[in-house]
N, C-alpha and C positions, 0 to 999 in steps of 0.2 A: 609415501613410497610409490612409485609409480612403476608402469609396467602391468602385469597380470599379478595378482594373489599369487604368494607365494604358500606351496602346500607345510600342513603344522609339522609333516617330518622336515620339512627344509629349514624352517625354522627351528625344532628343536638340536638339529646338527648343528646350526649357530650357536645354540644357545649354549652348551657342551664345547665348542668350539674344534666341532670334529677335525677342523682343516689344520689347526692349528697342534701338530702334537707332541709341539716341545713341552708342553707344562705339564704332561703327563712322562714323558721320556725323564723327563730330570729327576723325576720319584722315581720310575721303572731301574736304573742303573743301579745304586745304591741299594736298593732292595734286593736286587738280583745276586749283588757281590753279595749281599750279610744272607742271605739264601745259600749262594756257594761256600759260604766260611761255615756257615752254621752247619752243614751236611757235609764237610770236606770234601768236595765235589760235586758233581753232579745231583741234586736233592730228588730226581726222578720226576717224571710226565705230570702227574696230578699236581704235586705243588707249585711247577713249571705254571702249571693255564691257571690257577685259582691265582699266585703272584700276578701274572702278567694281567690277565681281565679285570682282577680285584683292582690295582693300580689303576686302570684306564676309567673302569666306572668311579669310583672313588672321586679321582678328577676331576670325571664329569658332572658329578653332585654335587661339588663343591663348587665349583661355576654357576649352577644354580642358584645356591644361597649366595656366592658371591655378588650376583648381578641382581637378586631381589635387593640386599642392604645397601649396595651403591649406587641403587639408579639414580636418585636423587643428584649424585655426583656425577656419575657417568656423562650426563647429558652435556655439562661444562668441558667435555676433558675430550679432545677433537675425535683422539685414537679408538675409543667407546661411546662415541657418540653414538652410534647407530644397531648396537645391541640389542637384540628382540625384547627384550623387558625395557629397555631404558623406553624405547621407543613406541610402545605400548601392543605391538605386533603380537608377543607374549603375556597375558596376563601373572600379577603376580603370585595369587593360587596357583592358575599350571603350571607357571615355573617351580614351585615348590613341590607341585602334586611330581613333576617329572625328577625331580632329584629326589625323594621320600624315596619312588618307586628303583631308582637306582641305589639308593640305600639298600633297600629291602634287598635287592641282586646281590648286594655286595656282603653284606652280612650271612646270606645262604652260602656263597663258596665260604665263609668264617665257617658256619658249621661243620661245611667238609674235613675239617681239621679236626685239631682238637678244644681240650678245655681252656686251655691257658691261650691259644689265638683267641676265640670268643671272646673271654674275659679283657683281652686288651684291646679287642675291636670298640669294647664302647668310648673310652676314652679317646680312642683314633676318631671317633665318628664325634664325639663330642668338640674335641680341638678345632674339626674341619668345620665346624659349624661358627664355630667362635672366631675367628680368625678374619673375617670380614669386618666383625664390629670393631676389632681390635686399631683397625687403624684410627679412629677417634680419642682412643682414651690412652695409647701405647705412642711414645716415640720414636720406637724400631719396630714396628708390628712386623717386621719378617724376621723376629727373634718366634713368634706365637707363629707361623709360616711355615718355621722350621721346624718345630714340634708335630706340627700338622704333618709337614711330607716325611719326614725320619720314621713315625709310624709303621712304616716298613718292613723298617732295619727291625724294630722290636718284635713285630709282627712275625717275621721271620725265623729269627732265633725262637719264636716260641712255638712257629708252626712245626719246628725239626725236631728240638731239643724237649720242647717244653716246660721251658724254663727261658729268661732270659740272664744269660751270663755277663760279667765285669767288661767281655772286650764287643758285647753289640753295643752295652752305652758309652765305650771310647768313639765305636764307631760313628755311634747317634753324634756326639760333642763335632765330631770332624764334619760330620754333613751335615750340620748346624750354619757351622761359618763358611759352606759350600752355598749354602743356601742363603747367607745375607751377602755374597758375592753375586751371587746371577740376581736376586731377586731386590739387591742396591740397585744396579746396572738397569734394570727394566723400570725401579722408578725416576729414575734420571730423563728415561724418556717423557714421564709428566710431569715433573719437578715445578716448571712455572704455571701451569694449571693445578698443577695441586696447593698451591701456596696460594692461589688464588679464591680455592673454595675449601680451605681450611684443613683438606687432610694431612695424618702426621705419616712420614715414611721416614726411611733410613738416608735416603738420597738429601733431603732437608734436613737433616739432625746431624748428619755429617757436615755439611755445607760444603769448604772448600778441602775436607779433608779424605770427601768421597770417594776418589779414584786409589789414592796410598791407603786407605782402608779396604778396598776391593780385592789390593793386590797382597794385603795383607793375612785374610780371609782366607783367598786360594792356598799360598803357602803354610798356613795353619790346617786347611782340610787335608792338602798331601800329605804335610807332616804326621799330624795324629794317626790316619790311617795306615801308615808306614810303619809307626811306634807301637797302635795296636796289633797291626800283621804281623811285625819283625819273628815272632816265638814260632810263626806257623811254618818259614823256612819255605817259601813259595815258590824260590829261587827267581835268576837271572830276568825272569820275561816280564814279571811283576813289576820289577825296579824299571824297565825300560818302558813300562808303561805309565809309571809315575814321571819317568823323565819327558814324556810325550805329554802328559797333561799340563805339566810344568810349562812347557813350551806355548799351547794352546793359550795357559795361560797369560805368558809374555803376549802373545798375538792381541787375546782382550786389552791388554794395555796400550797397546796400538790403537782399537778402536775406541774404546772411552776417556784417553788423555786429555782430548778436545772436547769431551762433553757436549758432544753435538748427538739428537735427536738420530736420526741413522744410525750413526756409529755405536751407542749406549743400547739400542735395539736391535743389532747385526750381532752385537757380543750376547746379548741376551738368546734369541733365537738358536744360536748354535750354540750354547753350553753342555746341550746334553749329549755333545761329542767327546767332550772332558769328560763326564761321568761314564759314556760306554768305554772310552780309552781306560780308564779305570777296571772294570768289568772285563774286558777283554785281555787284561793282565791278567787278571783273578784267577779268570777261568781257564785262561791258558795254561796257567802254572798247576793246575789240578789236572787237566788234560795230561800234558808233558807228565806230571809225576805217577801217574795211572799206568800211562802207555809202559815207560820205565817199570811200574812193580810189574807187568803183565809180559813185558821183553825176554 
């Protein structure tokens, strides 16, 4: 690397991939709506900053362990080539010691809650650790992905209710196949480097059936969250925000039909405009029906 040393806060913001904050935004939406369903609106200030931080740190430590188990791989793959661990900028204890320590952050706002978030934090922190190995030995590892970021939705319902009920694990089912939609689409963008140094993803195990599975995906995660919501009677603003993500989703079929590198990573990138479109029904519709009891 040339130039002047780069300082280890610059480097640890790589390494978190501060700049980049789609891959924390795609958990933050879905957690955010199963936050507003679980508290029939508004869930109030405290559980607001513990979801939204928890979310971002979480991320952030999982990028750590992510890039200690891949270096090896990274190095081959153009897009990751230049990641502070692959490259040795970051040693692989500090990357570790720096995600532990965001652990530890992250499991303190769990405290802030109660027993039943705590108790389901370890399994969230467990999955997010596993889920890097998983692409060796799994041939959809963003089935184990998905487990990893839905954590939320559970998380949620248990930070309100204290309990998790029948319609957060509909919801979990629906942001499942949300999640092997955006995160097929991002391995498309490494597809021929990844077949080249042996990893297994969903873009490869679909082969040519990739993109009619993506778009498949989308219309199962609208669907179930529609089927799970339907009883809560949202009204109008909900359905129109389902018919917006639906949309967004046509639009991804535009850019990954051709399965070109750009176009598979421009759909990826902006996903978690689909999931805010989602959330911003959500919330509107609890909005709208507050104002109305209070009219």
């Amino acid at each position: 690397m040339s130039g002047t040393p780069r300082s280890r806060l610059s480097l640890y913001l790589d390494l978190i991939r501060w700049n980049r904050p789609a891959g924390w935004l795609v958990c933050l939406w879905p957690t955010l709506s199963a936050l507003w369903v679980a508290a029939d609106g508004f869930p109030g200030w405290h559980l607001l900053l513990v979801f939204v931080l928890g979310t971002c740190i979480m991320r952030s430590a999982g990028c750590c362990v992510n890039d200690v188990a891949d270096r090896d791989f990274d190095r081959h793959v153009k897009r990751t080539a230049q990641r502070p661990v692959t490259t040795g900028a970051v040693g692989v204890k500090e990357a570790l010691a720096v995600g532990a320590v965001l652990a530890l952050l992250a499991f303190g706002l769990a405290l802030s809650t109660n027993a039943a978030t705590i108790a389901w934090s370890v399994p969230a922190l467990l999955v997010a650790i596993a889920y890097p190995y998983a692409k060796r030995l799994v041939s959809m590892p963003q089935t184990v992905l998905g487990i990893a970021f839905n954590f939320g939705i559970v998380l949620a319902f248990a930070a309100v209710q204290g309990r998790v009920p029948a319609v957060a694990w509909w919801l979990w089912l629906g942001t499942m196949f949300w999640v092997l939609a955006y995160d097929t689409e991002y391995a498309m963008v490494d597809r021929d480097d990844d077949l080249k140094i042996g990893i297994k993803t969903s873009a490869i195990t679909l082969g040519r059936l990739d993109v009619a599975a993506i778009m498949l995906c989308y219309l199962l995660f609208l669907s179930l969250w529609v089927w799970a919501l339907h009883s809560r009677a949202l009204g109008v603003l909900f359905y129109v925000a389902i018919a917006a993500a639906l949309a967004q989703a046509l639009w991804h079929w535009r850019l990954i039909r051709q399965r070109t590198r750009a176009g598979c990573f421009a759909a990826f990138r902006v996903n978690h405009w689909l999931g805010c479109t989602v959330f911003a029904g959500i919330a509107g519709s609890y909005l709208v029906r507050h104002l109305q009891s209070n009219g």
